[in-house]
C-alpha positions as CSV (number, residue, x, y, z in Angstrom):
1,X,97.9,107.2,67.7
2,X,97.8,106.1,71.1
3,X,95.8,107.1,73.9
4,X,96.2,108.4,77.7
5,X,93.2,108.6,80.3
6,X,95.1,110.6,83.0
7,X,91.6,112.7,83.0
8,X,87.6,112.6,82.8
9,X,88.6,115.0,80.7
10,X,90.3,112.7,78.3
11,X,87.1,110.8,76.9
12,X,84.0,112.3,75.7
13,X,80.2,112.1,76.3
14,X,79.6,109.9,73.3
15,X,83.1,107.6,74.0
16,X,81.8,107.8,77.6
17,X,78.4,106.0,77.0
18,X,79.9,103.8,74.7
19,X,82.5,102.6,77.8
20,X,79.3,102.1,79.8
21,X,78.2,99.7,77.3
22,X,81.0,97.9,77.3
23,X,81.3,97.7,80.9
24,X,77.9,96.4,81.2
25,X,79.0,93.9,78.6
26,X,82.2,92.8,80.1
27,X,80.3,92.6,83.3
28,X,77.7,89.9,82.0
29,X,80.6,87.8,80.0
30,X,83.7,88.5,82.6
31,X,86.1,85.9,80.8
32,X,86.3,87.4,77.2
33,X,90.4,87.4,75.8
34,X,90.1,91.0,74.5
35,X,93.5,91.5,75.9
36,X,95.4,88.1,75.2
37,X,98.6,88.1,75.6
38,X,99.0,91.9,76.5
39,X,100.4,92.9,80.1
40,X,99.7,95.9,82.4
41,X,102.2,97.4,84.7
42,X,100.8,98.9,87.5
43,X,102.9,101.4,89.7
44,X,102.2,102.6,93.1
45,X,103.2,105.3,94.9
46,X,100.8,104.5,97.5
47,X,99.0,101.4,99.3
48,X,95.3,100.1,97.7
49,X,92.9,97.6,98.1
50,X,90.6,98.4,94.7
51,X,92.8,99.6,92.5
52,X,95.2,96.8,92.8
53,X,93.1,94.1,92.8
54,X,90.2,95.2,89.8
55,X,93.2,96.0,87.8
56,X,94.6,92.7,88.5
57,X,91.9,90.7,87.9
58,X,90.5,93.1,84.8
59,X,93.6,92.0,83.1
60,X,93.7,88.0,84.0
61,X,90.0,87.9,82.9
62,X,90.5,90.0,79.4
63,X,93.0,87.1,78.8
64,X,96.1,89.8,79.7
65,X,98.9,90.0,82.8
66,X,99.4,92.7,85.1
67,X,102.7,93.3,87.0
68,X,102.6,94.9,90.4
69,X,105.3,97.4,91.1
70,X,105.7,98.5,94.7
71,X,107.2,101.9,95.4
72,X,110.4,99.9,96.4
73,X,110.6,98.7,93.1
74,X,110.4,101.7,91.0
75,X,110.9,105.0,93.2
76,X,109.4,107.3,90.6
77,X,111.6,110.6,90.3
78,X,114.2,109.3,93.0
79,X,116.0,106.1,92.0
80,X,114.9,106.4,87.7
81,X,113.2,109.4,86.6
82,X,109.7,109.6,85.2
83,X,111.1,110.0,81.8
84,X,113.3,107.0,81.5
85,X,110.7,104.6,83.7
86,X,108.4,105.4,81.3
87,X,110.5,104.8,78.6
88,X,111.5,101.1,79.4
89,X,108.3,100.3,80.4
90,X,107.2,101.1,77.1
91,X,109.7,98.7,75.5
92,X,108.2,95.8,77.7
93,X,104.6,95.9,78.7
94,X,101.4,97.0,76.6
95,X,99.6,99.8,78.8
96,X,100.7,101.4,82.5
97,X,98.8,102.4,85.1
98,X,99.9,104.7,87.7
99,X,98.5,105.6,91.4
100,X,100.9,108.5,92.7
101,X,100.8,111.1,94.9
102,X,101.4,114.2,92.3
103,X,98.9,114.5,89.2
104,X,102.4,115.6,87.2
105,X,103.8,112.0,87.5
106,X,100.9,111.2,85.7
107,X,101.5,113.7,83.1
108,X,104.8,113.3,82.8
109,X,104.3,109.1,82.2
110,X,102.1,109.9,79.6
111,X,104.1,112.3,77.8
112,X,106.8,109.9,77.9
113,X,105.4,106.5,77.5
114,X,104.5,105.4,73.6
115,X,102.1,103.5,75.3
116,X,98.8,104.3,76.9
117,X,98.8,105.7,80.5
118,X,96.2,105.3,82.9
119,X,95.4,107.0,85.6
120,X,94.5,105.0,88.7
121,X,94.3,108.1,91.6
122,X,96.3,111.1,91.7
123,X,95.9,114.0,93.8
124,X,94.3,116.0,91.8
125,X,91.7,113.5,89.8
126,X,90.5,110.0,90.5
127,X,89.0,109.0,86.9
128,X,89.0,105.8,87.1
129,X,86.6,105.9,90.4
130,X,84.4,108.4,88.8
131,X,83.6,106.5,85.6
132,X,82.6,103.2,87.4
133,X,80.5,105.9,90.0
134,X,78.4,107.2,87.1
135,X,78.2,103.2,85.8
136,X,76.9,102.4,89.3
137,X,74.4,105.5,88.9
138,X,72.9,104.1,85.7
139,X,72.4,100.5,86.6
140,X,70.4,101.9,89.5
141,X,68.2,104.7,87.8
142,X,68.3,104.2,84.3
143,X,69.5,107.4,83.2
144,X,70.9,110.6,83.7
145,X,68.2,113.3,83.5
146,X,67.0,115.2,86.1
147,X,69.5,113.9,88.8
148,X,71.1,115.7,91.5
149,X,74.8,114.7,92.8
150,X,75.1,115.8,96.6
151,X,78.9,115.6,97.6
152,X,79.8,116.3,101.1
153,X,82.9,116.4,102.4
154,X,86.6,117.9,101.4
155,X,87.0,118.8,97.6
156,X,89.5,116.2,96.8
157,X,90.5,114.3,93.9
158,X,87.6,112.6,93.6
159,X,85.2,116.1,94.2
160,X,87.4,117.3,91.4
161,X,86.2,114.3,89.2
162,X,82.6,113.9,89.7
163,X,82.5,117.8,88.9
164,X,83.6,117.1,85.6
165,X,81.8,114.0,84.7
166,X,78.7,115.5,85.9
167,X,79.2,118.6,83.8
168,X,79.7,115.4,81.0
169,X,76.9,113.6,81.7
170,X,74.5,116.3,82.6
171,X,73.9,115.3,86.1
172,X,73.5,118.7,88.9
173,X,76.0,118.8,91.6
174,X,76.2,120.4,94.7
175,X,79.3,120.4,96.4
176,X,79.1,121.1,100.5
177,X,82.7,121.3,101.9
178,X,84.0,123.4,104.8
179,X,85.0,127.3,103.8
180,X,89.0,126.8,102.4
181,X,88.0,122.9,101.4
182,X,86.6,123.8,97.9
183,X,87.5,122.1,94.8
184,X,90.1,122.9,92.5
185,X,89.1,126.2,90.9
186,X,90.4,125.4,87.3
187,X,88.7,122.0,87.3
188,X,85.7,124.6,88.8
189,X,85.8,126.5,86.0
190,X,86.0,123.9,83.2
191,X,83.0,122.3,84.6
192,X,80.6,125.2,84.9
193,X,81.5,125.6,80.9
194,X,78.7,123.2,80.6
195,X,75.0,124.0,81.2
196,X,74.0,122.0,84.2
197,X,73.5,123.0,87.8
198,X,76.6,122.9,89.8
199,X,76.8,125.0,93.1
200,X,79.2,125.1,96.0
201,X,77.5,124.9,99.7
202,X,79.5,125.9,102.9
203,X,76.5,123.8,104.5
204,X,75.6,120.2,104.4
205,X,71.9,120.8,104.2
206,X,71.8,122.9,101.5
207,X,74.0,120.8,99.2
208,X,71.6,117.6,100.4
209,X,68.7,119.3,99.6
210,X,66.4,117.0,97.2
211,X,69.0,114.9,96.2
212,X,69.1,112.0,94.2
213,X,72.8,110.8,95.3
214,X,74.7,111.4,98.7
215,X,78.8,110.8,98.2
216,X,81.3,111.4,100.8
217,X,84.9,110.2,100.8
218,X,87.3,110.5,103.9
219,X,88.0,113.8,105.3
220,X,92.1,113.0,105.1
221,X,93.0,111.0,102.4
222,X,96.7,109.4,102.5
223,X,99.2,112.0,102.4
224,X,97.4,114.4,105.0
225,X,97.8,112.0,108.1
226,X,98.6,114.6,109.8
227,X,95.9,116.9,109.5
228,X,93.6,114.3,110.7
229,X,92.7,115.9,113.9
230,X,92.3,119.4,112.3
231,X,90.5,117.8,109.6
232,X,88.2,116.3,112.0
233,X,87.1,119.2,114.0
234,X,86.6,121.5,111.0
235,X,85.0,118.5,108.8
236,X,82.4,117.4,112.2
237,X,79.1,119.3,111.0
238,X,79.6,117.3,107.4
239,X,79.4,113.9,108.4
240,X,76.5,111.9,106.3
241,X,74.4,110.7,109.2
242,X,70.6,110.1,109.3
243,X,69.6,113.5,110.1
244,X,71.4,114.8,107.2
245,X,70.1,112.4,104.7
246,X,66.5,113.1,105.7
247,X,67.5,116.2,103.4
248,X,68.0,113.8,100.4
249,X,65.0,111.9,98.2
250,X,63.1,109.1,100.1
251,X,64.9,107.2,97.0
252,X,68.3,108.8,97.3
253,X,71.4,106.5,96.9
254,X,74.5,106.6,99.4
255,X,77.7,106.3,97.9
256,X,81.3,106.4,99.0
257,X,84.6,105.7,96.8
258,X,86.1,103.5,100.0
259,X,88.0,103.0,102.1
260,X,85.5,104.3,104.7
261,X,86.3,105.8,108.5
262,X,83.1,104.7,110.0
263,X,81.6,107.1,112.1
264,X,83.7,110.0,111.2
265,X,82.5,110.8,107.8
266,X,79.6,108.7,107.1
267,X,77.9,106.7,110.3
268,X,78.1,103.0,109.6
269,X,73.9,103.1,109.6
270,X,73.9,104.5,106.6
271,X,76.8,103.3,105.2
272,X,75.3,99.6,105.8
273,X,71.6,101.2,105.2
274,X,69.0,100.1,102.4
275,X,69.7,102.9,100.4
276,X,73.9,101.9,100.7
277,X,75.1,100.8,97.0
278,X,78.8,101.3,97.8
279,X,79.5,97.5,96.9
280,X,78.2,97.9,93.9
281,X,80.0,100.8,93.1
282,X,83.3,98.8,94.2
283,X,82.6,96.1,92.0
284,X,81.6,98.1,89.1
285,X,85.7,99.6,89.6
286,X,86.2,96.2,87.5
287,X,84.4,96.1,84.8
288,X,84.7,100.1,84.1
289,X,88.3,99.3,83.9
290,X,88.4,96.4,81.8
291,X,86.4,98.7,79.4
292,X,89.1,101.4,79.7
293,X,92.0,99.1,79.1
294,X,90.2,97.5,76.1
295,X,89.3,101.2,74.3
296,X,93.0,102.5,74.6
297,X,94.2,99.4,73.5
298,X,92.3,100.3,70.1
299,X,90.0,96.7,70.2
């Protein structure tokens, strides 16, 4: 029966620890032909740097190819539907991955395809981010227990996905976004079904309080261009700067999915500071995702 990760949600704790492993694995050995002769195709709705290229290169060194399709090639829901794209696609190439403005084109792939679907961002959930995130937070403290997640900024896709892989993984979260910026509520509500801390902050300091990790992500992500300036002037107090770290651990790690607006959510200091492990966190986008591909592909 095949597989689909269009969600945190998708994997559990136990399949989740075990993808860590492998990620750590496939990170050591990089060139191992788990995926010979298989192919990805990779559709995007919108422009990336990360996604494209670890997806790329996941699949040349698992021993695979991955086909790039622009949104001039494809045109999801306009030139082909969802249905029938998915459909052929299925007939040709091994897994998909999709990066697309609506979380229902994601859905809709997966219900479709007879292959598995990944998700590589949609608006609603950024999975893919998240997993190699809480990778990143292991190589650096060794475990889960006792942590505390401090995520400042607008409660995007990727807020929406740390909420549920911390309720996973039993890491605290604190969420401080501006009053109207809050999460989505059902995701909300599906992570406080676990028994950590989670707790949403109109306030910066509160939310940094004694934490163990600082995330922030931009305060418009692509399809909002033009809220930027109203983003900017309601987002100002949240910006992760040194006064609002001193909040956070002496030890606390800064992380940020990428790309970054310097000095508008996070001040270059402290995005280029000591305590900075967002390279690593890019990087580790690569070998989470190798380990994704080779679970849904059964191996």
């Amino acid at each position: 029966m095949k597989r689909d990760f269009t969600s945190i949600t998708d994997f559990n704790r136990d399949e989740v620890i075990k993808l860590f492993e492998l990620a750590k694995d496939l990170k050591r050995d990089r060139f191992q032909p788990l995926l010979k002769d298989k192919t990805l195709a990779m559709i995007f709705e919108k422009p990336s740097l990360r996604t494209r290229v670890t997806f790329e290169t996941g699949m040349f060194q698992l021993g695979g190819t991955a086909i790039y399709l622009s949104p001039k090639d494809i045109q999801l829901g306009e030139r082909e539907s969802v249905k029938d794209a998915a459909a052929n696609l299925s007939r040709w190439v091994d897994l998909i991955m999709a990066r697309t403005f609506s979380h229902n084109t994601i859905t809709e792939l997966a219900e479709n395809a007879t292959i598995p679907v990944i998700n590589g961002l949609s608006d609603l959930e950024h999975p893919c981010q998240v997993l190699g995130d809480f990778f990143t937070i292991l190589e650096h403290k060794g475990s889960f227990q006792n942590l505390k997640l401090a995520y400042i900024g607008d409660g995007n896709n990727v807020c929406n996905s740390l909420l549920l892989a911390s309720a996973m993984l039993g890491v605290s979260i604190a969420v401080g976004c501006p009053e109207g910026y809050e999460p989505n509520s059902e995701i909300l509500n599906e992570a406080r079904k676990s028994s950590n801390v989670i707790e949403i902050y109109h306030d910066p300091e509160q939310a940094a309080k004694d934490a163990d990790i600082v995330y922030t992500d931009v305060w418009a992500s692509m399809g909002q261009e033009e809220e930027g300036e109203k983003r900017k002037r309601v987002f100002a107090r949240f910006q992760v700067n040194k006064e609002l770290v001193k909040f956070a651990k002496v030890d606390h790690l800064i992380m940020h999915c990428l790309p970054a607006h310097r000095d508008e959510e996070i001040t270059s200091e402290i995005l280029d500071g000591p305590n900075s492990i967002v390279l690593d966190e890019a990087e580790n986008r690569l070998h989470i995702q190798k380990a994704i591909m080779v679970k849904l592909m059964g191996i």
